[in-house]
N, C-alpha and C positions, 0 to 999 in steps of 0.2 A: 938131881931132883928126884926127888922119892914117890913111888905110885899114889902116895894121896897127895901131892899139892897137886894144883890147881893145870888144869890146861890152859896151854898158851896159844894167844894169837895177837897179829900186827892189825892191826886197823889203819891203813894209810888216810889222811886229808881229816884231820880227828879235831882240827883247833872249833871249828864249827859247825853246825846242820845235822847232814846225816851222819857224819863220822865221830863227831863228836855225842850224839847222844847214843851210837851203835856203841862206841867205848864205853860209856856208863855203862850201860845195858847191857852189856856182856860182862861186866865187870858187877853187876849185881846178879847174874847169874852162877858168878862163880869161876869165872875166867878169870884168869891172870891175863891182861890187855898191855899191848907196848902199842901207844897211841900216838902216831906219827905228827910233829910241830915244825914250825921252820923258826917259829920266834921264841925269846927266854919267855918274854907275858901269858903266850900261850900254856908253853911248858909249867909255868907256875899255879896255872887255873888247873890244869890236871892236878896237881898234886896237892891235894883236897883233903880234910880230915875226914877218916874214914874209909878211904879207898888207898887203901895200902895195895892193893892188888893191881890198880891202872899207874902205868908209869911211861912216863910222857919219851921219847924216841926223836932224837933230830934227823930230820930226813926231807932232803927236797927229789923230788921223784923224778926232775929233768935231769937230775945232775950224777953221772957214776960215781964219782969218789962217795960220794952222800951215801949211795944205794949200796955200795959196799961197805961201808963201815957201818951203815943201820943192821946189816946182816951180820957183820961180826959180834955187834953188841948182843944182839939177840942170840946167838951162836954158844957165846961168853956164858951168858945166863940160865941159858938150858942148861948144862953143864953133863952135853950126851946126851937126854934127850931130844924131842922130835918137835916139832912144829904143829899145833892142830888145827892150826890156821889161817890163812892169810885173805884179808877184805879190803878189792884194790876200790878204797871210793874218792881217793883226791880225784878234784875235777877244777874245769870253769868251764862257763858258760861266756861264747863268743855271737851276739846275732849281727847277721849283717844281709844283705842282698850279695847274692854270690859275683854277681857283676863289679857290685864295690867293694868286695871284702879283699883287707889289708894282705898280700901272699904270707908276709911276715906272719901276720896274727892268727893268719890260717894254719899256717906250720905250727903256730906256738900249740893253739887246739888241739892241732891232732896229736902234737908231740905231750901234750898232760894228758889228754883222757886216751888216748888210744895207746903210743907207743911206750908211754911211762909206767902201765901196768906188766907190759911183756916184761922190760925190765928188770921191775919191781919184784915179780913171779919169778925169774930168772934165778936171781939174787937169793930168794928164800927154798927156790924147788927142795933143795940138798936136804934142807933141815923138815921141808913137810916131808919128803919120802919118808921120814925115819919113822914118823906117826902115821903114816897113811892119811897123811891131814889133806885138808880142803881150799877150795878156793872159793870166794866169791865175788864177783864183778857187780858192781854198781853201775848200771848202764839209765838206761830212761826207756819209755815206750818212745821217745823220737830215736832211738835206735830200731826201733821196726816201720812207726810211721813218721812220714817227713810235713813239716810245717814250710811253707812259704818265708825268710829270711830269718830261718834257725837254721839251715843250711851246713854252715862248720861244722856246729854241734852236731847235729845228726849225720853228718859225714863220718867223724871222729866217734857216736855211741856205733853205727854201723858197723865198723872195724871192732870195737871194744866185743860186739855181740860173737866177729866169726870169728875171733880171739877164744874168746869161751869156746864156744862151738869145737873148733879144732882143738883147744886142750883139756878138753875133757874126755876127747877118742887117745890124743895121744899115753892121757895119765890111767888110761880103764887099766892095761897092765899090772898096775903097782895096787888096784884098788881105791885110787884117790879119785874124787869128785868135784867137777867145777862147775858152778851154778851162776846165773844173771838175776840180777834185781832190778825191773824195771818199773819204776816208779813215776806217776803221772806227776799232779802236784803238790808237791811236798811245803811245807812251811820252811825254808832253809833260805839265809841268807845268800848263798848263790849266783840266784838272777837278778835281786837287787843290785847288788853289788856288782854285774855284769852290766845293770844300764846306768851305773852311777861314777863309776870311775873312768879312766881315761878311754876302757874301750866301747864307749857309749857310741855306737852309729849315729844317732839322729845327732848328736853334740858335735860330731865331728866331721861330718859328711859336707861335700861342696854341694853350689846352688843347683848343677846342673844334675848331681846325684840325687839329692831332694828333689828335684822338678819330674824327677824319671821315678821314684821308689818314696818317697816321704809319706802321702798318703797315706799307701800301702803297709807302710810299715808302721806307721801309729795305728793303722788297725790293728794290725798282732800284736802292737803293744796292749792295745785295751783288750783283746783277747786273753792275753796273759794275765791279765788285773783281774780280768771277770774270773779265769781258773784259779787266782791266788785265793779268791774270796771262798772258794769252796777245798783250797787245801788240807792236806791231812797232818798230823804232825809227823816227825821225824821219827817217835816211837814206832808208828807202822812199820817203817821200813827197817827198825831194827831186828821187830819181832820175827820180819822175814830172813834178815838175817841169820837170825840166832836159828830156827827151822833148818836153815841150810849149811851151816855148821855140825847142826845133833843128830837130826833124825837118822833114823834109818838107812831109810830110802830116798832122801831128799828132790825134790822139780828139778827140772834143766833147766826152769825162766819161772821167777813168782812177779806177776804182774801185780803191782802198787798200788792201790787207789781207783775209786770209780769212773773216772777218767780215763786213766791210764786202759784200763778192762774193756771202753767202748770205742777206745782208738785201736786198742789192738785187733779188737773182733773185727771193726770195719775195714782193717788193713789183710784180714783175714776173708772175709766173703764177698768185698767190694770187687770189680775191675779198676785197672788206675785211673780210667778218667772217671766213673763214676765218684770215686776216691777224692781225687782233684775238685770236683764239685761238689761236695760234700762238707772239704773241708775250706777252700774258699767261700760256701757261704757259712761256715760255723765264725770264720772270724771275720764278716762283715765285709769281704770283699767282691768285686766285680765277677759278670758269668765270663767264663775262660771263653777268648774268641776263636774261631775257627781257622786252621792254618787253610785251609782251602782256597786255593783263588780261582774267581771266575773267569 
């Protein structure tokens, strides 16, 4: 590859949401983009008139054969050059009450959003050293503050964050930098898609799970409904991307959305139980009772 094409970078989780319109978007900046799919249908909606520069990548991010042969491809392509980039955003979104959540489905959580970036970074490090390229983690503001039966999820962006955290001291050596994207409400298929298919808690939960937490949890559900209504699009979150790829000097965490900014701050100067109060009555629910006995 010759110093004027195009720098490159992987975009993992690209067929929809954030990943998908951060691939355009980097790819109308001028990147050459390898935008990770798991389906052909997906692969085919990348490969678009006009975008000669984004090219679609099979890659499932649980699976090592996958995450090694995604790196060879890209490896292939460079041909000696470097990597300038890597943006780990595949996710899902699991809610449940921690009392009821599936261990299974718990595992599967942490094992996409949290240990299938190590991975994924693993996989690609060789080829960013060469550019002194970058990282960027897709995390959420419930990777700093925690919601009542988002639990997993925020268990799993928690890790994602001291993930970053820790390899961004380990990569200062080399000159490379790893940045968090934490995003409140975004417009992204996601969480729909999180209470509609098979791992929908309230669809699937017994009588006596419902009788202890159903309430409860239809309140966060309409909490979520209320934050979708004030969502931002998914270009936000690209534009923070793209920031954390270029600049300079780039953030260590670009906080998302005005939501996202007033959960952080309060996770910031609140105490926990003030915190706890706070945000049980933001979503409708009952005053926390006192462990005290008389």
């Amino acid at each position: 590859m010759t110093a004027e094409e195009p720098r490159t970078v992987v975009v993992t989780g690209a067929s929809t949401g954030i990943g998908a319109a951060c691939a355009q978007y980097l790819d109308e900046k001028g990147f050459r983009v390898f935008a990770t799919v798991r389906k052909q249908s997906d692969a085919d909606a990348i490969v678009a008139p006009g975008r000669s520069r984004l090219k679609p990548l099979f890659l499932d991010v649980t699976d090592a054969e996958s995450i090694a042969k995604a790196a060879q491809t890209v490896e292939a392509a460079l041909d000696g050059a470097g990597l300038a980039g890597l943006v780990n955003n595949a996710g899902v979104a699991i809610d449940a009450p921690l009392e009821c959540i599936d261990i299974g489905e718990l595992r599967y959580q942490i094992e996409v959003n949290a240990i299938a970036p190590v991975a994924v970074t693993q996989a690609f490090l060789p080829l960013l050293r060469r550019a002194h390229g970058r990282v960027v983690n897709v995390s959420s503001v419930q990777g700093r503050v925690v919601l009542p039966f988002a639990g997993p999820y925020s268990m799993a962006k928690f890790a994602l964050e001291a993930f970053t955290d820790c390899l961004r001291q380990e990569l200062a050596d080399w000159g490379m930098h790893v940045a968090v994207v934490e995003p409140g409400a975004i417009k992204t298929p996601m969480w729909e898609k999180g209470r509609t298919d098979q791992r929908n808690w309230i669809a699937t939960a017994s009588k006596e799970h419902l009788d202890l937490y159903g309430e409860g949890y239809q309140a966060y559900s309409k909490f979520h409904d209320r934050n979708d209504a004030g969502a931002v699009p998914c270009d936000v979150v690209s534009r923070a991307i793209f920031h954390a790829l270029t600049v300079k000097t780039p953030r260590t965490r670009y906080v998302v959305g005005t939501d996202a900014r007033v959960f952080a701050r309060l996770g910031q100067i609140c105490p926990d139980r003030v915190l706890d109060w706070v945000t049980r009555k933001a979503m409708g629910l009952g005053s926390v009772r006192s462990s005290r006995r008389g």
